[in-house]
Structures are given as C-alpha cells and as structure tokens.
C-alpha positions in Angstrom: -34.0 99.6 75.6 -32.7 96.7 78.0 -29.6 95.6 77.7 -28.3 91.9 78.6 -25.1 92.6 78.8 -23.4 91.6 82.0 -19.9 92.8 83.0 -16.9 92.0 85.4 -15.6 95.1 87.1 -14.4 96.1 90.3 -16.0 98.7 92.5 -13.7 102.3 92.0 -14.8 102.5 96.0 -14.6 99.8 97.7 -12.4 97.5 95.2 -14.7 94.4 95.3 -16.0 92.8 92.7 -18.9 93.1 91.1 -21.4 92.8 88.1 -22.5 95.2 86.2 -25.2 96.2 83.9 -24.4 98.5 81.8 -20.3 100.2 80.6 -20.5 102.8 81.9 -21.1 101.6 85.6 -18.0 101.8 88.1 -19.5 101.2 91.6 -21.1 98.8 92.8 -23.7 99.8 94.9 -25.5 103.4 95.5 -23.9 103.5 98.4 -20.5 103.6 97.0 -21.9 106.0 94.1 -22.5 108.4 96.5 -19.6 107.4 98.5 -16.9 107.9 95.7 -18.6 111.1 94.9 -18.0 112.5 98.1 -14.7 111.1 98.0 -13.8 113.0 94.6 -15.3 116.0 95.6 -12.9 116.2 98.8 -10.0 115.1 96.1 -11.0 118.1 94.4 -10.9 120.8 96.8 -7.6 119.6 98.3 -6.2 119.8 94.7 -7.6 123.5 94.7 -7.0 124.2 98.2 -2.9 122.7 97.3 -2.9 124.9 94.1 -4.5 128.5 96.1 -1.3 128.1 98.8 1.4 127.8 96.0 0.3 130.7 94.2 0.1 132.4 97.5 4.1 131.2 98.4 5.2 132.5 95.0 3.3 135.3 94.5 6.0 137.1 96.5 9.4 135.7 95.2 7.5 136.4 91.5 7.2 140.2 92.4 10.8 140.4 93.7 12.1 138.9 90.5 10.7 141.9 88.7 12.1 144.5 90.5 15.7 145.9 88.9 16.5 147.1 92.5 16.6 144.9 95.8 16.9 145.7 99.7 18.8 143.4 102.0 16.0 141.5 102.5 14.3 141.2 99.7 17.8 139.7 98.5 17.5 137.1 101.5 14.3 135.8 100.5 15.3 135.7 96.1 18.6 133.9 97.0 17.8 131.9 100.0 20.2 132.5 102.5 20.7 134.9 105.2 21.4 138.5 105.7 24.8 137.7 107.0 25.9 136.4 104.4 24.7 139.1 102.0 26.6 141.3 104.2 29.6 139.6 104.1 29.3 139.2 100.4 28.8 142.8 100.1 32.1 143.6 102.1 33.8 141.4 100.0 32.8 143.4 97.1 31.1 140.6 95.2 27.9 142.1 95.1 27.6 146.0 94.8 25.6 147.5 97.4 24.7 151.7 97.3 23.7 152.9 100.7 20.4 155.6 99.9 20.0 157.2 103.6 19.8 154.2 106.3 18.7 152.0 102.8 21.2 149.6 101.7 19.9 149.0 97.9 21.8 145.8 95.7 21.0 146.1 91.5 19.9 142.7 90.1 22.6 143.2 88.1 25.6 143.1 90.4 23.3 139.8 91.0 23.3 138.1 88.4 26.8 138.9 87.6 27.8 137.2 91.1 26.6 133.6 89.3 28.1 134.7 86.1 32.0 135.0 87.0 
C-alpha cells in the first residue's frame, strides 16, 4: 500500500524542514535517523548513569536514618554540620550523648527532640 500523503514536519535532529511521507516519520534523512538514535541512546545512559550516582549518595544517609543509635559522625553526616558543633551541642545538654568506652553514642531520640522544643 502507497500512500500519497505528504507532510510538513521538522527534522527532531537537525530542526530543518522537511517533507515527509508517511506520520510516523520524524527525521529527515537516514543520516539523522541514525544520528538522533545515537543521540537518544547517549540521553539514555546519562539518565541511568545520573540515577546509579544518587542512589549511591543516598544509599548511606538512608542506612543512617534507620539506626535508633548514632556516633559523632554518623550524626555529622544525618544533620549536616560539623562535629564541633555536635560537641558543643552535646555540652550544652541539648542533645544527650552516653560515652560506651572511647564511643561517644547520641539516641535518635534526644534527636529528634532537639527540633521538637
């Protein structure tokens, strides 16, 4: 079956215009077929490439969030600042801190409560 129809469209590639043949078409050449194929392919493992390294930066902050009990660092990295200013929270008593041997260990609770008051 032949069609006669003859469209108006511009190239998805290269953004000139051209005439096409059938609907479905949306280059205008094979050159650009292959060309925006190549190009959506690279789109495509950037996209996964961009989606691998997040899950890889959160993987981390997602297992401290399920611990109940959290070292000095560990605190660092879940509320974004630095240790000195867990430790001078902790000498201010705002947060409660339990020193197990050289381990000082901070509940998630005495967290949370710090952005509750």
């Amino acid at each position: 079956m032949s069609s006669n129809i003859r469209i108006n469209r511009i190239c998805q590639y290269c953004n000139k215009e051209f005439e096409a043949r059938k609907t479905t078409s949306k280059t205008c050449s094979d050159y650009c077929a292959k060309m925006f194929y190549k190009a959506r392919q690279k789109a495509a493992k950037i996209e996964q490439s961009n989606a691998e390294t997040k899950q890889v930066i959160a993987k981390p902050i997602e297992e401290i969030k399920a611990k109940d009990f959290l070292s000095i660092t560990d605190t660092c990295k879940l509320l974004g600042i630095s240790r000195w200013t867990i430790w001078r929270i902790i000498k201010k008593e705002e947060i409660k801190a339990v020193k197990i041997g050289k381990r000082v260990v901070i509940s998630r609770e005495s967290i949370n409560s710090l952005f509750n008051i």
